[in-house]
PDB file with one MODEL, atoms N, CA, C and O in Angstrom:
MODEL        1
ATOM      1  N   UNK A   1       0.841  -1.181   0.000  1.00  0.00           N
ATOM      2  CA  UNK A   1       0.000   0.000   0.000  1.00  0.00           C
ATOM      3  C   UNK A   1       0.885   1.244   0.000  1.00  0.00           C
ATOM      4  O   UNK A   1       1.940   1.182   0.632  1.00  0.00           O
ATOM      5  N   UNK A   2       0.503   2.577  -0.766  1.00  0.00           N
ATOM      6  CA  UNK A   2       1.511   3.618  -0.839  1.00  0.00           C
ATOM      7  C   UNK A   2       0.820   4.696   0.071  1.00  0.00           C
ATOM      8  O   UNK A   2       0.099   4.542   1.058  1.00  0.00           O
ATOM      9  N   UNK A   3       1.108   5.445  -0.344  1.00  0.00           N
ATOM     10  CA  UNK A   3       1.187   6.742   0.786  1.00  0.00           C
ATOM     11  C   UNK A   3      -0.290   7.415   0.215  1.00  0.00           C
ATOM     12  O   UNK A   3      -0.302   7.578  -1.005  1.00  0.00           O
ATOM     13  N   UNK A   4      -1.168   7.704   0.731  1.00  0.00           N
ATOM     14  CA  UNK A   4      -2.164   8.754   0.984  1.00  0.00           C
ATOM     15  C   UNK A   4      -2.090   9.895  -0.041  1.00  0.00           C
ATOM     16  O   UNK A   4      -2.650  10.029  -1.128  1.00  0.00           O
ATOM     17  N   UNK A   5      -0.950  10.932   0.850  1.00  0.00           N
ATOM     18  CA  UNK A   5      -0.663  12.353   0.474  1.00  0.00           C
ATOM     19  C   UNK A   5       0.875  11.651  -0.392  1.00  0.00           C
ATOM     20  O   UNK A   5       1.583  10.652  -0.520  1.00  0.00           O
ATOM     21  N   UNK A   6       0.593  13.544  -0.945  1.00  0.00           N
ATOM     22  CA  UNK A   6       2.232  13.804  -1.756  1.00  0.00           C
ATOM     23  C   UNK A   6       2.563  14.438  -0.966  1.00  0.00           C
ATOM     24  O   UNK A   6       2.039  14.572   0.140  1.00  0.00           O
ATOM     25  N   UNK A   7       4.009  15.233  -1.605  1.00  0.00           N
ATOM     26  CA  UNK A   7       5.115  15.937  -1.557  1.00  0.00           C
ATOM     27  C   UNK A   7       4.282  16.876  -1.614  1.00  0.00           C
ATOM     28  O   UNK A   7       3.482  16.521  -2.480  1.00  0.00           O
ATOM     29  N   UNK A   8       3.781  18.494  -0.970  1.00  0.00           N
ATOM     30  CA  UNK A   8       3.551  19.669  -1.633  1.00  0.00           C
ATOM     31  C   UNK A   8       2.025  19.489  -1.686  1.00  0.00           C
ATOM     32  O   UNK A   8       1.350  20.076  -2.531  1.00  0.00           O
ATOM     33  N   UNK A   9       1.435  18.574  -0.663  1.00  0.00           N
ATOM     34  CA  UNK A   9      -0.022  18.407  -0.846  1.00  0.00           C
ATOM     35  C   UNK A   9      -0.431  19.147   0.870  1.00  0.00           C
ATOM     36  O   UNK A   9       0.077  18.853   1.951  1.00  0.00           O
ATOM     37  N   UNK A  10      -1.633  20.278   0.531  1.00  0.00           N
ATOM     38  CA  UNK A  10      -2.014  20.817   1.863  1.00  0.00           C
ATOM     39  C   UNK A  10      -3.027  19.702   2.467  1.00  0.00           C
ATOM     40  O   UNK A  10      -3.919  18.976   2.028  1.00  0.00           O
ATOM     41  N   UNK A  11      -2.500  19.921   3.513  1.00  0.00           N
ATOM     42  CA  UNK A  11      -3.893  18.851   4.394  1.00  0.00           C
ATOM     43  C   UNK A  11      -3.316  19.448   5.862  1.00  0.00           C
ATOM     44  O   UNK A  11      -2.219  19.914   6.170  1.00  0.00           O
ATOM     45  N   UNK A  12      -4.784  19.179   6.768  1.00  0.00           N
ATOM     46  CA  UNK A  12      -4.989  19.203   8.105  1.00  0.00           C
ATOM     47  C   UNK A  12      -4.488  18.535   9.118  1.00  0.00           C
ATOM     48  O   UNK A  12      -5.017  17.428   9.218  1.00  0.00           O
ATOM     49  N   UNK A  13      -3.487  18.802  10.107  1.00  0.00           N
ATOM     50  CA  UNK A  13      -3.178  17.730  11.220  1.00  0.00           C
ATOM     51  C   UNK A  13      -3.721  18.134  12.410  1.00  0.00           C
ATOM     52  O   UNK A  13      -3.872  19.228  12.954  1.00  0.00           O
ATOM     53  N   UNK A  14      -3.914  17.294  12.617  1.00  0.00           N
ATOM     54  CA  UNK A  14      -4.820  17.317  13.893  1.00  0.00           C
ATOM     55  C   UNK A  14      -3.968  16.172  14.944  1.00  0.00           C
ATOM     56  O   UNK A  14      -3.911  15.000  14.570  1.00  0.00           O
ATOM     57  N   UNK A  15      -3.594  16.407  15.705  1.00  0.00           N
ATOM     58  CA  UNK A  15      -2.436  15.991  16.932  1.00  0.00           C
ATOM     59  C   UNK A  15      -3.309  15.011  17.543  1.00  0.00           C
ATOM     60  O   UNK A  15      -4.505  14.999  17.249  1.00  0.00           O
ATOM     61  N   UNK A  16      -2.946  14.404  18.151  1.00  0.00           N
ATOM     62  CA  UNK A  16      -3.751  13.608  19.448  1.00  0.00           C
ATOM     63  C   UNK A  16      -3.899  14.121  20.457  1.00  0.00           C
ATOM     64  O   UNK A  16      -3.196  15.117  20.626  1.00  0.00           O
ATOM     65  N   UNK A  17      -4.693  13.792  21.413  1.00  0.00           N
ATOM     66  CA  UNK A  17      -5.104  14.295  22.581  1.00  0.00           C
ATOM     67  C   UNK A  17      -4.482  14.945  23.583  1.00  0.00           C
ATOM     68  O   UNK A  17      -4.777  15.916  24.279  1.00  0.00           O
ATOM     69  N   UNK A  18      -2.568  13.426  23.447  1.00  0.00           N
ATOM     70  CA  UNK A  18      -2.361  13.926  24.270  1.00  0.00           C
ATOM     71  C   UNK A  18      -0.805  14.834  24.127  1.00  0.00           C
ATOM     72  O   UNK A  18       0.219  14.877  24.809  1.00  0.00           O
ATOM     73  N   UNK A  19      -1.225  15.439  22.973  1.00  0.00           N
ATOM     74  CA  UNK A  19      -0.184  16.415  21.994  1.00  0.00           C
ATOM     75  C   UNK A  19      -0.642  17.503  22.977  1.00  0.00           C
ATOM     76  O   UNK A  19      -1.633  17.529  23.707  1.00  0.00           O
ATOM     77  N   UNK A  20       0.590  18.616  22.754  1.00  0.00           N
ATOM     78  CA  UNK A  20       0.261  19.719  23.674  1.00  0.00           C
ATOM     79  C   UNK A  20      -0.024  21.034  22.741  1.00  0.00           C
ATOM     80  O   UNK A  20       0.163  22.157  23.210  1.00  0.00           O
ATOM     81  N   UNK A  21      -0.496  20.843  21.370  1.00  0.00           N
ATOM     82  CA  UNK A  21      -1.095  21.416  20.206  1.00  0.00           C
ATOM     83  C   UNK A  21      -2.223  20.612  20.039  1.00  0.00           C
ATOM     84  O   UNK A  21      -1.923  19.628  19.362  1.00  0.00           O
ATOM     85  N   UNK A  22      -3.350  20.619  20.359  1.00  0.00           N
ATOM     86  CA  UNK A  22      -4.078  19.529  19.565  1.00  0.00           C
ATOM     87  C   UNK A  22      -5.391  20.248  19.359  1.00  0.00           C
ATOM     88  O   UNK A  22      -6.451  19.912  19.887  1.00  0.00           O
ATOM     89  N   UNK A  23      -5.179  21.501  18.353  1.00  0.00           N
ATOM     90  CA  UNK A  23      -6.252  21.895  17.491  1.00  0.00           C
ATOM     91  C   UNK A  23      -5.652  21.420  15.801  1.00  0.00           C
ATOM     92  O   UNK A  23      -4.513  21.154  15.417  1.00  0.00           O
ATOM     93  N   UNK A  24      -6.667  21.453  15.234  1.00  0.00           N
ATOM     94  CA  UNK A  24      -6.202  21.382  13.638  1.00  0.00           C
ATOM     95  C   UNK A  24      -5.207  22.544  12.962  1.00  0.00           C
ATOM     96  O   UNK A  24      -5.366  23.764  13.013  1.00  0.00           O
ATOM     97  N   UNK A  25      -4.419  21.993  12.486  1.00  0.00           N
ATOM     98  CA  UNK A  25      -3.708  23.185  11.633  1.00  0.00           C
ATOM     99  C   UNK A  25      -3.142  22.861  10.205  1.00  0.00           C
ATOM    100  O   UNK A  25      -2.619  21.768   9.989  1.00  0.00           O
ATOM    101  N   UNK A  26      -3.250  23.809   9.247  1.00  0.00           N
ATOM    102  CA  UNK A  26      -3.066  23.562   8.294  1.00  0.00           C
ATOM    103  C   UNK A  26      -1.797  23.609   7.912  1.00  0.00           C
ATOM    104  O   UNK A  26      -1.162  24.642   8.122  1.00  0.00           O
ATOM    105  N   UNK A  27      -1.060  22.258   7.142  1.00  0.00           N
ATOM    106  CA  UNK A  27       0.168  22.163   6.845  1.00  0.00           C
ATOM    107  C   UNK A  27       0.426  21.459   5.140  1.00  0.00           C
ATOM    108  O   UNK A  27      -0.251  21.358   4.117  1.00  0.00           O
ATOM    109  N   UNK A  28       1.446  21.181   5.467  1.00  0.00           N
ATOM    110  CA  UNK A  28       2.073  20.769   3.532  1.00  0.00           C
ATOM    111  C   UNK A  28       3.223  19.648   4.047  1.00  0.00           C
ATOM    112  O   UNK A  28       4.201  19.766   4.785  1.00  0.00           O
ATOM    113  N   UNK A  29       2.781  18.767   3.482  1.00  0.00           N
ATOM    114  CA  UNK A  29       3.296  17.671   3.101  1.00  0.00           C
ATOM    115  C   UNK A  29       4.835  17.938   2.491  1.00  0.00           C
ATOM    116  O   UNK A  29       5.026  18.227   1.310  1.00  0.00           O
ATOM    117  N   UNK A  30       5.750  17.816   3.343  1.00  0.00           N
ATOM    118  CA  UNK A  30       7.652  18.179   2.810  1.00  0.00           C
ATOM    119  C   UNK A  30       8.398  16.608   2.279  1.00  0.00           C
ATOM    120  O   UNK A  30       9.149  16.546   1.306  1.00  0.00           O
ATOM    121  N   UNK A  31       8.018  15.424   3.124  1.00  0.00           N
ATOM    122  CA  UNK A  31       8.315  14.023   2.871  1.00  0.00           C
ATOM    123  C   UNK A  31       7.954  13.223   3.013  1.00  0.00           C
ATOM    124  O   UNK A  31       7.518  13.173   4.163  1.00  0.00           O
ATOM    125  N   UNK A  32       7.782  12.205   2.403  1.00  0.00           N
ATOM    126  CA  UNK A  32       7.173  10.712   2.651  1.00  0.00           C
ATOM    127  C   UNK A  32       8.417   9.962   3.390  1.00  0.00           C
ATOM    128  O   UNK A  32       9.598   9.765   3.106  1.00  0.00           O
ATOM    129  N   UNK A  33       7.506   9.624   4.548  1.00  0.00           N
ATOM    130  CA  UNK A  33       8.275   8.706   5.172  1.00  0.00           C
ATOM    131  C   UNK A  33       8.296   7.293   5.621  1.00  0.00           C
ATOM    132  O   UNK A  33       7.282   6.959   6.235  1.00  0.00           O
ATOM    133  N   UNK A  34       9.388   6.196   5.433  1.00  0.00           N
ATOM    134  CA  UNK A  34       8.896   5.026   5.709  1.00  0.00           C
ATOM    135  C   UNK A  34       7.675   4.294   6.890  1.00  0.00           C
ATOM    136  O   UNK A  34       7.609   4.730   8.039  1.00  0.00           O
ATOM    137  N   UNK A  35       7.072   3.536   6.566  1.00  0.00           N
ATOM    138  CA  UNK A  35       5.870   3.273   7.744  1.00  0.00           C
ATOM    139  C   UNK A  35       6.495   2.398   8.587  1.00  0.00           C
ATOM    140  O   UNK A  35       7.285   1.483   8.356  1.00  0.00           O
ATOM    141  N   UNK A  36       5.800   3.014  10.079  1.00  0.00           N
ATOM    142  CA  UNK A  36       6.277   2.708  11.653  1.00  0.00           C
ATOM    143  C   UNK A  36       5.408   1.743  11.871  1.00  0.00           C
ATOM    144  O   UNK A  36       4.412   2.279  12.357  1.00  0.00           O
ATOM    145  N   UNK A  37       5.253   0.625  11.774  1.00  0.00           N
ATOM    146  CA  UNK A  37       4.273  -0.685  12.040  1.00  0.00           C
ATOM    147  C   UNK A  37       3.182  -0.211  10.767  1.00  0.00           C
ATOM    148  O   UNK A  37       3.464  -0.053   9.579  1.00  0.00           O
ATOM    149  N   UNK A  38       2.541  -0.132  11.093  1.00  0.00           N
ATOM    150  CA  UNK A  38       1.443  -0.444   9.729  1.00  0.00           C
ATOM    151  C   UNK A  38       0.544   1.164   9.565  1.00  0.00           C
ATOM    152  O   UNK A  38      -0.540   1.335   9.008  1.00  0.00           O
ATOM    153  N   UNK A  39       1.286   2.046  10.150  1.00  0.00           N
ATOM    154  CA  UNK A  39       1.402   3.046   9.518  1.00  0.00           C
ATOM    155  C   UNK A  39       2.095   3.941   8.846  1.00  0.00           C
ATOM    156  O   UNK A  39       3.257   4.138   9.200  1.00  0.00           O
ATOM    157  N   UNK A  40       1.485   4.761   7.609  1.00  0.00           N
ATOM    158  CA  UNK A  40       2.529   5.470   7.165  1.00  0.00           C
ATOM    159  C   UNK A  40       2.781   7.175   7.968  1.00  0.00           C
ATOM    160  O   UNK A  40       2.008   7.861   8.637  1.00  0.00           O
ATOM    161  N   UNK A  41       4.029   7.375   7.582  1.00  0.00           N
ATOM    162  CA  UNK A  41       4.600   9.065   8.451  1.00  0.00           C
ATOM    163  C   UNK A  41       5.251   9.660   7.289  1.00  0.00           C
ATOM    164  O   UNK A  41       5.887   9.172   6.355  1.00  0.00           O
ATOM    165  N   UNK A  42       4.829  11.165   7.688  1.00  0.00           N
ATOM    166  CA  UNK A  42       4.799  12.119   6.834  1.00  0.00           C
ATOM    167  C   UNK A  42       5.771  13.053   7.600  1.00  0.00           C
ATOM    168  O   UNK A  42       5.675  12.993   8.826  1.00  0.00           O
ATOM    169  N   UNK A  43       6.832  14.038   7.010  1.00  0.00           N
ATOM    170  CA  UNK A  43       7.688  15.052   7.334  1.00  0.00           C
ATOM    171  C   UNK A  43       6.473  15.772   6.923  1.00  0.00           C
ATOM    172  O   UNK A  43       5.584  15.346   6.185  1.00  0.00           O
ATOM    173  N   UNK A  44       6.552  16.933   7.505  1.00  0.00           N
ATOM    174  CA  UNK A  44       5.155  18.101   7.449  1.00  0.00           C
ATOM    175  C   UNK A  44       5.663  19.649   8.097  1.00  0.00           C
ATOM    176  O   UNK A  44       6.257  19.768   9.168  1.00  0.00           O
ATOM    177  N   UNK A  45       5.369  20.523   7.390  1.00  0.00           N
ATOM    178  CA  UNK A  45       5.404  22.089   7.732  1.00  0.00           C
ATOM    179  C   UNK A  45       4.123  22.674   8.051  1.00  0.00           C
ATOM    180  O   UNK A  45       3.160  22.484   7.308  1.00  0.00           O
ATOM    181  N   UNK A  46       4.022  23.489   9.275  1.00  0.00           N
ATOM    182  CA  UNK A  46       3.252  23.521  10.089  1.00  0.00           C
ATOM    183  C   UNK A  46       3.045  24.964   9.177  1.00  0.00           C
ATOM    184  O   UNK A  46       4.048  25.667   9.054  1.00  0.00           O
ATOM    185  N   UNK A  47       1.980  25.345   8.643  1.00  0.00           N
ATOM    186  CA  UNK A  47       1.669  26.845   7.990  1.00  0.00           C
ATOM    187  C   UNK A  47       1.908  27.865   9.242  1.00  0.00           C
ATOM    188  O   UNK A  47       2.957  28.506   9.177  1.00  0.00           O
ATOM    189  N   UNK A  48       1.118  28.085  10.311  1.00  0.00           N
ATOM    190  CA  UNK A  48       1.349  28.867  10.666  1.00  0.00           C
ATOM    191  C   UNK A  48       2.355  29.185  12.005  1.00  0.00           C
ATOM    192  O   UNK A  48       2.355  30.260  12.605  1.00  0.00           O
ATOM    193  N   UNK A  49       3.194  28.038  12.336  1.00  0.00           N
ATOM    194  CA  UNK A  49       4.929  28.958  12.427  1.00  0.00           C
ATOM    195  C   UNK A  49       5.818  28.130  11.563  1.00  0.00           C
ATOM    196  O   UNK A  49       7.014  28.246  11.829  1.00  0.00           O
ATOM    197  N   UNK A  50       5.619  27.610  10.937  1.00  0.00           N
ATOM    198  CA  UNK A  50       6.741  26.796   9.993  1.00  0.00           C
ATOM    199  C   UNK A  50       7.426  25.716  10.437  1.00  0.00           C
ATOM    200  O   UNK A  50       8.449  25.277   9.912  1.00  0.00           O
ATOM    201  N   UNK A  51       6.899  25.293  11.363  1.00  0.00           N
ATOM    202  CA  UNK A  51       7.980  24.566  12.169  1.00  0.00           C
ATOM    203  C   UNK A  51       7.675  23.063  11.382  1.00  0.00           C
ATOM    204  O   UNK A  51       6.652  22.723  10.786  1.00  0.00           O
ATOM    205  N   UNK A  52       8.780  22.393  11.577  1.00  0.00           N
ATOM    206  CA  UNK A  52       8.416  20.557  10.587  1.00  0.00           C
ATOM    207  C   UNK A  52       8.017  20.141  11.974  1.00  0.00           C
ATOM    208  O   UNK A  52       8.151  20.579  13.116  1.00  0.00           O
ATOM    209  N   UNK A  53       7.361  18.897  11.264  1.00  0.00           N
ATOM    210  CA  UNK A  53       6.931  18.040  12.291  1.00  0.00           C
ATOM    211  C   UNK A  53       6.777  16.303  11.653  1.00  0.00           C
ATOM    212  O   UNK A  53       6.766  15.790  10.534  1.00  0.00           O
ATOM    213  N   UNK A  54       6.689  15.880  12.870  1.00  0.00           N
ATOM    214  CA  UNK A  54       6.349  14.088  11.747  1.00  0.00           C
ATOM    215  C   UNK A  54       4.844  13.710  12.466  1.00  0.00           C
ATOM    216  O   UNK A  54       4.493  13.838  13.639  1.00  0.00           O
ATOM    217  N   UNK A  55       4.118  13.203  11.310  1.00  0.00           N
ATOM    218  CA  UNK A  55       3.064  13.217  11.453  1.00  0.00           C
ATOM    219  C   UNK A  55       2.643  11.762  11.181  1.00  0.00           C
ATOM    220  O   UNK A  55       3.444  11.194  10.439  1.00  0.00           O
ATOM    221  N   UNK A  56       1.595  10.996  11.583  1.00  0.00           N
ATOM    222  CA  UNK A  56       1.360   9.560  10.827  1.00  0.00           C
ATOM    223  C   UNK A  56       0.038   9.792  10.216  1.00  0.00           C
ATOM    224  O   UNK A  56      -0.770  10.540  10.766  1.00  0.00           O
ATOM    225  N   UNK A  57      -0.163   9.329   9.361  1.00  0.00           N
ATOM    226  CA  UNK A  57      -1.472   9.014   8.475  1.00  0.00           C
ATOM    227  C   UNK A  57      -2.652   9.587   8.802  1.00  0.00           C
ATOM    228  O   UNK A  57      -3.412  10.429   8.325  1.00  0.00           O
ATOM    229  N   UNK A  58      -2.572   8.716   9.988  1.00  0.00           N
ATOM    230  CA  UNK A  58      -4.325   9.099  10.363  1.00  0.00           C
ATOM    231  C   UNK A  58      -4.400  10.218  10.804  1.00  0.00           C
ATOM    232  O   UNK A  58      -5.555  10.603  10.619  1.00  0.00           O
ATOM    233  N   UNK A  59      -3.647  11.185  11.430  1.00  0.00           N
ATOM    234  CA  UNK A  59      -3.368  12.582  12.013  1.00  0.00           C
ATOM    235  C   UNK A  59      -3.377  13.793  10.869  1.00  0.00           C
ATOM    236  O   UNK A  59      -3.379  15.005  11.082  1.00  0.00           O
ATOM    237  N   UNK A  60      -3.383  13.195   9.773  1.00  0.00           N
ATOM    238  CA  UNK A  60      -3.774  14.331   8.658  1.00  0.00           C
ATOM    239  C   UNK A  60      -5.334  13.767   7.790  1.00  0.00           C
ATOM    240  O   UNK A  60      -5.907  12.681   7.705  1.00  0.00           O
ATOM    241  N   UNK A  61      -5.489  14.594   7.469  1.00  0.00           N
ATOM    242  CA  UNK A  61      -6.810  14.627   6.390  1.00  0.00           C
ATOM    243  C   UNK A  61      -6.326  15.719   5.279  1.00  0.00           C
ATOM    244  O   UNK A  61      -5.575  16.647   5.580  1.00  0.00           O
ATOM    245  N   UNK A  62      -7.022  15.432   3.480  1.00  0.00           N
ATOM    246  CA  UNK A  62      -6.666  16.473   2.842  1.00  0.00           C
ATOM    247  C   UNK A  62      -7.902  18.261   3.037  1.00  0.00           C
ATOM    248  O   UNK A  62      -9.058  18.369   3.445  1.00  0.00           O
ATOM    249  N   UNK A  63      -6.960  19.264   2.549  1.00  0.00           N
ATOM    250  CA  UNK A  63      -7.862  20.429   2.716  1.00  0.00           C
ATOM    251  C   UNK A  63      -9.052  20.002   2.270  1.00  0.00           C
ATOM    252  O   UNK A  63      -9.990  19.934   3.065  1.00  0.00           O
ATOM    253  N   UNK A  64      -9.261  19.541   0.548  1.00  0.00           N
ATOM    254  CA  UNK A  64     -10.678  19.457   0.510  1.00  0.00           C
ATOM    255  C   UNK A  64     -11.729  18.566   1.300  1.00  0.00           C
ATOM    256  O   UNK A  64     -12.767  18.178   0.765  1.00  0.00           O
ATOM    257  N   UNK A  65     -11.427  18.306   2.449  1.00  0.00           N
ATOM    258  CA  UNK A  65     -12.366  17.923   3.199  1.00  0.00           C
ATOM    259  C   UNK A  65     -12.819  18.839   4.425  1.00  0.00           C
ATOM    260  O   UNK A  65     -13.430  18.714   5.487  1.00  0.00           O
ATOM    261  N   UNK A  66     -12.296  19.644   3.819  1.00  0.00           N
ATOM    262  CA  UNK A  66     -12.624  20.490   5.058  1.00  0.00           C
ATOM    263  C   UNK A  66     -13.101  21.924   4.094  1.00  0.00           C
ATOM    264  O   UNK A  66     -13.411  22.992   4.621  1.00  0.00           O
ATOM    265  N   UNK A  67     -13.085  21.717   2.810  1.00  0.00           N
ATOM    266  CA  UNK A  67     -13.667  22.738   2.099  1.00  0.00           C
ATOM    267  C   UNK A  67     -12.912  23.841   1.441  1.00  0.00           C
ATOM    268  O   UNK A  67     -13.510  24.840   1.041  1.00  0.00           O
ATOM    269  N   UNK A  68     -11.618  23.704   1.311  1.00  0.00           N
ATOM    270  CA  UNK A  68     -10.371  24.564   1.086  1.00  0.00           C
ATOM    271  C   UNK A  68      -9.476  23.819   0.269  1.00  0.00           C
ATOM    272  O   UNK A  68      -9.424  22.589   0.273  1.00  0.00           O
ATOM    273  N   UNK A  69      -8.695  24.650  -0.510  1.00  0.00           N
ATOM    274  CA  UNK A  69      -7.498  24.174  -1.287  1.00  0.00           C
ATOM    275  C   UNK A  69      -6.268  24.029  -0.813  1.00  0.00           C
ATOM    276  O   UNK A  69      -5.366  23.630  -1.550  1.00  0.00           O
TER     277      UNK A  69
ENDMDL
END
């Protein structure tokens, strides 16, 4: 099975609970990364401070589901 998102694709992460960010924020997809047990992880830039982050699968959704490009 391959990866979800691309390189340069906007989508939503949304942290887990017990993240100490855990509203949605909109980011961009920087790398595909190999999968950690039977999920896949994403290198990710956080739009609004830039900061990277690693993200797994289920913790993003793309913009158009949320109604945005």
């Amino acid at each position: 099975m391959s990866h979800k998102f691309s390189i340069g694709q906007a989508v939503v992460f949304s942290p887990g609970a017990r993240e100490i960010l855990n509203i949605a924020t909109r980011s961009k997809i920087t790398r595909l990364m190999p999968k950690e047990g039977a999920e896949h992880q994403y290198d990710i830039q956080v739009e609004s401070d830039g900061l990277q982050r690693r993200a797994r699968e289920y913790q993003l959704q793309p913009m158009t589901a949320f109604g945005r490009q």
